[in-house]
N, C-alpha and C positions, 0 to 999 in steps of 0.2 A: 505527517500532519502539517498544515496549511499554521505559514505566522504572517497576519495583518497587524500591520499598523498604524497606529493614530493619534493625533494630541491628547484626545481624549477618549476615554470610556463611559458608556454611562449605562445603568444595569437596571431595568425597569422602565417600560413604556406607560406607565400613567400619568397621569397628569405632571406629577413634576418630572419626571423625562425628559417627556413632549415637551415642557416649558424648558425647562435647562436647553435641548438640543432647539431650539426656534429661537432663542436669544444667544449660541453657540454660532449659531450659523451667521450671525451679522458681526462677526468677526474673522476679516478678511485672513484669506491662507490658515484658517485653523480648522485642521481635521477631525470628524468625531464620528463614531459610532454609535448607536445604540440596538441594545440585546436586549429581547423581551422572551422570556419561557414561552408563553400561551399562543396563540395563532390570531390573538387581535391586539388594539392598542387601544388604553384609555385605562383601566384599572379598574376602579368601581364603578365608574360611569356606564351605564348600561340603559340607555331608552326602549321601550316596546311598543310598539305600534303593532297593530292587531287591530280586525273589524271598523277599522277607523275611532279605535281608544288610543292615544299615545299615551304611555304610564312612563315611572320611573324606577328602576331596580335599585339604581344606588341614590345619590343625590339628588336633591330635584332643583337645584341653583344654587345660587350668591350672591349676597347681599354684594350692593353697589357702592361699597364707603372703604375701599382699599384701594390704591392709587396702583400699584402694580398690577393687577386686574384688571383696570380701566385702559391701562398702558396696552395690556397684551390684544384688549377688544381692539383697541385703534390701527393697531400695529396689522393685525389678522385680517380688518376690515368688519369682523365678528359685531362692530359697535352698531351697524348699519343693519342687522338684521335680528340683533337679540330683542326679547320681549322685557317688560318689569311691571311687576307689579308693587307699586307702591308702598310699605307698610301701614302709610298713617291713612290709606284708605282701605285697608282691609285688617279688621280686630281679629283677634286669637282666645281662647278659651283653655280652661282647665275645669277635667271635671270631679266637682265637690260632692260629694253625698249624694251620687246618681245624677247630676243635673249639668251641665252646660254653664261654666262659669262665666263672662265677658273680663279677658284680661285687659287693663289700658296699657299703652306703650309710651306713656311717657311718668317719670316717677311720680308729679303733680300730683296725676290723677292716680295712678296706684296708691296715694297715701289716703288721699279723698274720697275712692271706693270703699265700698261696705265689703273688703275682701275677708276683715280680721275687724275685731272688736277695737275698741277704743284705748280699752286697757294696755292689748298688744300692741298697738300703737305706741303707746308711750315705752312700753320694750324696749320693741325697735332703737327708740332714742338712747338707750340706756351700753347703745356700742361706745357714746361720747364718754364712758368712764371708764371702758375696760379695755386692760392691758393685753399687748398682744398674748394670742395665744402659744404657748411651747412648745417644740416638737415639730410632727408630721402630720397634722388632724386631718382626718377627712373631711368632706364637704357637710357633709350633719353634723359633725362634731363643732365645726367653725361657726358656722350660720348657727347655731345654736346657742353657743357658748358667747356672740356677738350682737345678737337680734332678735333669738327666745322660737320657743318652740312651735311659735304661729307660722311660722314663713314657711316649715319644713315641707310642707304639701305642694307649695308652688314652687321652692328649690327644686322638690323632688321632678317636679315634671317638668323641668327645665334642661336637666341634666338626661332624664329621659331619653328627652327627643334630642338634645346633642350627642349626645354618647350614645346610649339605648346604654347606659348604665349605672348602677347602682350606687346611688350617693354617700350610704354606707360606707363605702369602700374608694370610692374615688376619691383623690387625694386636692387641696384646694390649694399647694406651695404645685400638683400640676396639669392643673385645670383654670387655674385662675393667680398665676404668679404675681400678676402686674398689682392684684387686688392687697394680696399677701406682703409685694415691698411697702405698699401704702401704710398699712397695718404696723408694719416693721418699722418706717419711720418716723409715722404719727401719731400710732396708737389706737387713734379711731378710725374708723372710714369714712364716715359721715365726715367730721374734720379734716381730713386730709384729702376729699374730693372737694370741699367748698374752696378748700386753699389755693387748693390747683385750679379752679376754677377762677379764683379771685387775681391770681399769677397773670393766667390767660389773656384775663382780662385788661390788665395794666400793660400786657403786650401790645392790646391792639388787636389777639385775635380772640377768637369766639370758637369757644369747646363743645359749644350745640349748633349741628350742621343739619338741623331734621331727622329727620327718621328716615333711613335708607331703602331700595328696592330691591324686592327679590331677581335676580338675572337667571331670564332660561332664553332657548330657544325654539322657534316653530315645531321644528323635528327634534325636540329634547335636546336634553346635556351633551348627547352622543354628540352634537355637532360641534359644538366645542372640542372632543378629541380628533373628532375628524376633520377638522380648519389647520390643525398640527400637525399631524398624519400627512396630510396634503404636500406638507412641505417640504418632506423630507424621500430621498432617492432609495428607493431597493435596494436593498443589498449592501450600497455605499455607506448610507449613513442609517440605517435603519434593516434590523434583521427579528424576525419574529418566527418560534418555534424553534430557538438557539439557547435551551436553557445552562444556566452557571453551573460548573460543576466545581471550580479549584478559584480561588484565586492568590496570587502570590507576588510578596515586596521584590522586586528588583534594584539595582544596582543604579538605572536610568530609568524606574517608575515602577509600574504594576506589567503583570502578564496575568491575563484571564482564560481558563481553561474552559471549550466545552468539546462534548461527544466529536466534532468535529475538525476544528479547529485552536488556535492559540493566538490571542490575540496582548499587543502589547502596545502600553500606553503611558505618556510622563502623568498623565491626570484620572481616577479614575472615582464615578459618581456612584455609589451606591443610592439609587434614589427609588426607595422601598420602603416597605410598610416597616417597623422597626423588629417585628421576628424576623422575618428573610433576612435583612439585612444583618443581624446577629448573628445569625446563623453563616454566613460568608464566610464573616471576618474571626470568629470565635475561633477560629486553626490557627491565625496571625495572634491576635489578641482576645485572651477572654475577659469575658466583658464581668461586672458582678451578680448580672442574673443571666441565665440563658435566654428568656423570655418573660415576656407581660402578658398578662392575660387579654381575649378578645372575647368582641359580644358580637353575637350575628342574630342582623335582623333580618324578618321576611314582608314583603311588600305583597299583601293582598289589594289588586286592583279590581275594583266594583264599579262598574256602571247600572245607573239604573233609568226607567226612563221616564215620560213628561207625569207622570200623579208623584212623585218622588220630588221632595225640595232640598236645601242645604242651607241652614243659615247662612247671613255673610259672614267672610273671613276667609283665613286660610286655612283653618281646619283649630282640633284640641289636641291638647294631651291628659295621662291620667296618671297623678299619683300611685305608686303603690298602694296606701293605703285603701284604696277604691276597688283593690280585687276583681280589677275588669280582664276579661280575655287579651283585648287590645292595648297594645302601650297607650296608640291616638290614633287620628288619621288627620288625613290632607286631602282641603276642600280643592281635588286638581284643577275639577272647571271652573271655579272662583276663581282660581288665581291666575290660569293662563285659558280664557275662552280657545276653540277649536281643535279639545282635542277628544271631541267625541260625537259620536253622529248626533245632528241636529234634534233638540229636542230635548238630551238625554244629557245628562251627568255623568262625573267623575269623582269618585273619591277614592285615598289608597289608604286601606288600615295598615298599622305597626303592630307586628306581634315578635315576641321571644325577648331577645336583648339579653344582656347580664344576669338579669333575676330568672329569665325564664329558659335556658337553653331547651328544656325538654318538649316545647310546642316548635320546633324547629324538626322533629321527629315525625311530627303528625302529618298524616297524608293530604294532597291539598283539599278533598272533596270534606275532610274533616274542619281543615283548616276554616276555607270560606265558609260551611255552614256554623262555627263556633265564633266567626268573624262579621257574619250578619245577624246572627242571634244578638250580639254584645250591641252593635252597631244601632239595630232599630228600638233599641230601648232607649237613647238619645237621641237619637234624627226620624225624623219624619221621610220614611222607606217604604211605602206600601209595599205589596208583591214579593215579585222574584228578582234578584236583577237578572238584567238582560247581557249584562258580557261579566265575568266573572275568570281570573286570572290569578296565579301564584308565581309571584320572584321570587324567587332564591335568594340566597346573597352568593356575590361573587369572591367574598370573603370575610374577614373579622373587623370589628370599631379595634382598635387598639385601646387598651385603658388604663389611664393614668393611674394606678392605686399605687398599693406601698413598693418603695424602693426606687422606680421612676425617677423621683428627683435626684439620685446619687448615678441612675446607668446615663441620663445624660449629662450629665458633669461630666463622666468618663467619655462620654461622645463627644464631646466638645474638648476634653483634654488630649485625646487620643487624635482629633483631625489638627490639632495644634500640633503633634508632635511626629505625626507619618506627613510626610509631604506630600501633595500631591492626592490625597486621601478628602475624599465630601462625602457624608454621608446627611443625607434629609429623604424626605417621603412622608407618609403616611402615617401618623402618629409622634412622629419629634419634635415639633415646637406645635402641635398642633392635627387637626383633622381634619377643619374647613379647607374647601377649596381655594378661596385667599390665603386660607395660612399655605397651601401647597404653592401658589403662584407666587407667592410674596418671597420666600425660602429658597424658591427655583432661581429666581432674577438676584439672588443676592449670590446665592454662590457660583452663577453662570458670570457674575460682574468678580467674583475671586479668582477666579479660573483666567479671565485675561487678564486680571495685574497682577497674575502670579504670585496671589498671597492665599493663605490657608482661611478658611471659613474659622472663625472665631462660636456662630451661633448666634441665635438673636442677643442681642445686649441692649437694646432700649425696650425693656419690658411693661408695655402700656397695660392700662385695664381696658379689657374686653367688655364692651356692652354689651346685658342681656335680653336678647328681643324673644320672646314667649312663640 
């Protein structure tokens, strides 16, 4: 058996791969590889283009308000041909009691909307006296116990369409940690965002930057994996259909075993969705759970043609509580004109997710007629459509519920203490596409000053845009 060697390993062609190995490479005389199982690169990023519809299977962009993203467009050249759509010109919805709600995107106007009664309003206020909460709460437990039981329908569809999961059970020390030190150090949230605001202010700078853009591209997300791709050499630094079989601590780093070869490295990246990646390492070190659980969505893409409209926006989502077939969908020809024959529209319904795995099951001819039934009872859909499409998922949302907060403690205690050892990807500090690029550049920037990834330590709060 065949032994290559290299400064580096890195185990997973998705996005943060591609990103580690493309900021790897501007480090002169540093060798790396990277091993992807499957026979393509990009991870969940999957575009389809068909009859002249471009849809999306996994993500459909990224928000423009992350500085390492902005970096990588420059860097790629990516900046010169991506598209955005706006936020503060395109509203979002949630649907209440059958109906098409108008979310606003700025808090102002979310307290000034007829979302919640007057009463609940005053609720809301009522975080300014309570003590944090104890324990592990989930995301309904917290917003409940903080805000009252009005908000729970738009939490709910928020976490929806971030996760496709279940607020129930999603945990908020990790889904929203930055929100939770707030809490922890101030008590309120209300109080302890005005503080920081008021801080900011005495700095000199300004903690409201606008409302940010959605980022895609002409030929979808795919071009994005394929601008990294591009970069990198066959065989030398990049091998696909080379899945992991062993990996194992050496003396002067790591050796990684597959069906083929043996490859051995002083640095080696696990940068994987957080099962795989446990699943690795759990022969070296076991971890305290074997696994987290996952939700997989399915992307029903529907075109329909000129008697068919779409509100403006980017699309809705739907509470549980509203018992709809679909989680939501996305208004796609709103948000990025051209990706469907002239005339005609785009929009992509969400079904399954965490609550629902069992419509994951259903066949697609089931799917799309239980996906347009739901659909024209809110949008103005006359007919049939005319292009009608099923994604798949190409894999699981990871989800933060119970325990999460203690296996990465251990991830982060454990790349403290193997040298040479990174582990990030897909569900560890996060599942946005910023959080994968943000995470990639930070431990691609450990790897050359030869220090261990410590993990995120400046834990901001995360804006919620609907």
């Amino acid at each position: 058996m065949e032994t290559v060697k290299r400064d580096s390993l890195i185990i997973g062609a998705g996005l943060s791969g591609l990103s580690i190995a493309w900021k790897l490479k501007q480090i002169p005389g540093h060798s790396f590889l990277l091993l992807e199982k499957s026979d393509r690169s990009g991870g969940a990023i999957v575009s389809h283009a068909e009859n002249e519809y471009l849809a999306e299977g996994g993500p459909h962009g990224f928000l423009d308000n992350c500085a390492e993203s902005q970096e990588l467009l420059k860097e790629t050249g990516l900046d010169k041909e991506m598209l955005k759509a706006p936020l503060k010109e395109f509203v979002r919805y949630v649907c209440m009691n059958g109906k098409l709600r108008l979310i606003p995107q700025s808090p102002t106007k979310i307290l000034t909307a007829p979302l919640i009664s007057l009463f609940e309003k005053i609720r809301v206020a009522g975080d300014l006296f309570k003590k944090p909460l104890e324990g592990e709460p989930t995301v309904s437990q917290w917003v409940e116990y903080r805000f009252g039981k009005a908000l729970l329908p738009y939490v709910d569809a928020v976490f929806t369409g971030t996760y496709a999961g279940d607020f129930d059970r999603l945990l908020i020390d990790g889904v929203m940690p930055g929100v939770r030190k707030i809490e922890k150090e101030h008590g309120s949230i209300i109080y302890g965002l005005l503080k920081k605001k008021k801080e900011m202010r005495q700095k000199g700078s300004s903690t409201s930057k606008g409302l940010p853009a959605m980022t895609s591209f002409p030929g979808g997300m795919t071009r994005l994996a394929e601008r990294l791709r591009e970069n990198l050499t066959d065989t030398e630094e990049i091998r696909c259909n080379c899945p992991v079989q062993k990996i194992t601590k050496t003396e002067d780093g790591w050796q990684v075993t597959t069906e083929e070869e043996t490859f051995i490295a002083r640095n080696l990246v696990l940068a994987l969705p957080v099962n795989p990646a446990l699943s690795l390492i759990s022969p070296l070190h076991t971890p305290p759970q074997a696994s987290i659980p996952e939700a997989q969505i399915i992307t029903i893409a529907l075109g329909f043609g000129k008697d068919a409209t779409l509100p403006p926006g980017f699309g809705y989502l739907s509470p549980e509580q509203e018992k709809r077939f679909c989680l939501g969908a996305l208004f796609s020809s709103n948000m990025f004109p051209g990706r469907t024959p002239e005339g005609h529209l785009l929009l992509e319904a969400l079904v399954g997710g965490r609550r629902h795995p069992e419509r994951l099951e259903l066949d697609d001819e089931t799917l799309i007629k239980e996906a347009v039934k739901d659909l024209k009872q809110l949008l103005d859909l006359p007919g049939e459509p005319a292009y009608a499409r099923v994604l798949r998922p190409q894999g699981g949302i990871p989800q933060l519920e119970a325990g999460y907060p203690t296996l990465l403690q251990w991830r982060n205690e454990l790349m403290q203490k193997e040298k040479g050892l990174y582990m990030t990807g897909f569900g560890w500090e996060g599942i946005g596409l910023n959080e994968m690029i943000k995470t990639a550049f930070r431990v691609a920037d450990a790897i050359q000053a030869g220090e261990q990834d410590a993990g995120e330590t400046d834990t901001k709060v995360k804006k919620i845009y609907f």
